[in-house]
C-alpha positions in Angstrom: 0.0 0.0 0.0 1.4 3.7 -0.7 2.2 6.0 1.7 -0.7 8.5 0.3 -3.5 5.3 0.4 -2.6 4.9 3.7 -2.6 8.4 4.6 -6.3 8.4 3.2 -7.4 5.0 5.1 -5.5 6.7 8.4 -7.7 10.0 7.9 -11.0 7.7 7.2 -10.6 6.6 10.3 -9.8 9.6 12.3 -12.2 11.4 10.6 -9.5 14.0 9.9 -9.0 15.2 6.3 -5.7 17.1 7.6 -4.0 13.6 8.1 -3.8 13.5 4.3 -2.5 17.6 3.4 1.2 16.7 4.6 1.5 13.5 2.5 -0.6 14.8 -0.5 1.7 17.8 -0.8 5.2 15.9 -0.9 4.2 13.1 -3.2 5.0 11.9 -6.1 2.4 11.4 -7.7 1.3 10.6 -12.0 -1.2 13.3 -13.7 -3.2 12.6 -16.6 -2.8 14.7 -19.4 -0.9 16.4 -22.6 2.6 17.7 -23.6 2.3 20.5 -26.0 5.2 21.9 -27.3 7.2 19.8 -24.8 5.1 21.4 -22.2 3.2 19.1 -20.0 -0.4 20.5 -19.3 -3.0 18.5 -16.9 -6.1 17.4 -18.5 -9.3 17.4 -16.8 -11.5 14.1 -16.9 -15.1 13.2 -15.7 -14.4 10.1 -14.2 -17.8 7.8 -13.6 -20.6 9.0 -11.2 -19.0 12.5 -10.9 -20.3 15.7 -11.8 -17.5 17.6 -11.7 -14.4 18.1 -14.0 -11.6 16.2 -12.0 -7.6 16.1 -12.4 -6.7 12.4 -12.5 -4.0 11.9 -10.6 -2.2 8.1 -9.1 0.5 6.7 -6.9 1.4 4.9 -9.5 2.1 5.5 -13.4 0.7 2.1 -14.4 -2.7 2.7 -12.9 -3.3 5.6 -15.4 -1.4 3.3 -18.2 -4.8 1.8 -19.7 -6.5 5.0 -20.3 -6.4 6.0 -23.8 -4.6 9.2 -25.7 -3.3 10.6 -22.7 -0.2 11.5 -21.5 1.5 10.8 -17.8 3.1 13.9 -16.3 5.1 13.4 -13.0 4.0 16.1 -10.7 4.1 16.9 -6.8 1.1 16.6 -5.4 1.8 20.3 -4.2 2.1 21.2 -7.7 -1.4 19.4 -8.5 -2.9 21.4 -5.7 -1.4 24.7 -7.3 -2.7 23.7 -10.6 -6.7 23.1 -9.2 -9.3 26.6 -9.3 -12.4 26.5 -7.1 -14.4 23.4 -9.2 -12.0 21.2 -10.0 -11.6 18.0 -7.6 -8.2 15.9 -7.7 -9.9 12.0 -8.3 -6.6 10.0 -6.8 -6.7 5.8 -8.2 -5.0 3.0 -6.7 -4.6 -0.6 -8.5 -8.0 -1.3 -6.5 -10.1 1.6 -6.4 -10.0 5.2 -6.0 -10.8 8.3 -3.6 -12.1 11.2 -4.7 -10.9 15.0 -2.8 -13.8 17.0 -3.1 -13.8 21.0 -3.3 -14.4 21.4 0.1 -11.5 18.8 0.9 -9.5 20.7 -1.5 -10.2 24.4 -0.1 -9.3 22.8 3.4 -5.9 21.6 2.2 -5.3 25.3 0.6 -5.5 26.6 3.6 -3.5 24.4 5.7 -0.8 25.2 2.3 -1.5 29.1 3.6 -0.8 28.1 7.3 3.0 27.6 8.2 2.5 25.3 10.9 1.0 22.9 8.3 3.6 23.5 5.4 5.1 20.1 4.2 9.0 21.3 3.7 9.6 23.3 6.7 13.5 24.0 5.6 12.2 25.9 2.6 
């Protein structure tokens, strides 16, 4: 199991979506989308029984592998959180499932990027 799965099944069960801002922010993580020009841009997907426009993001580059016409972009999740405006979500797959972090997840996790106490590279 990742270190950002686990963070999400640790927060479940504290019922504590701050559990995950740390180890969303310095991870590694694999973004769906395009390079243009040799620049890599983030695509936005509607993955099933959402609503909303999502950024498709995974641990793991071979969970994103079987979608189709895409590109894979290596990106921190800090970066990801940078990227997102107020309605896009981040929609996060593992080999076995997914988790979705909702707006309001997301706003929460801005803030605690605005708060020092909460900032994930404290030497910076």
């Amino acid at each position: 199991m990742g270190i950002l799965k686990t963070a999400i099944k640790n927060a479940m069960a504290q019922q504590d979506i701050r559990a995950i801002y740390p180890v969303f922010a310095q991870a590694n993580l694999f973004v769906v989308g395009k390079n243009v020009g040799g620049i890599g841009n983030i695509m936005l997907t509607q993955p099933p029984g959402c609503t909303t426009l999502c950024i498709t993001v995974a641990e793991d580059a071979a969970v994103l592998s079987k979608i189709p016409d895409i590109d894979i972009l290596p990106m921190t999740g800090a970066r990801i959180l940078d990227e997102t405006n107020n309605t896009h979500e981040i929609m996060i797959y593992f080999d076995d499932g997914g988790y979705l972090l909702n707006r309001r997840q997301l706003d929460r996790f801005k803030e605690l990027a605005a708060n020092s106490a909460f900032t994930p590279f404290p030497n910076a």
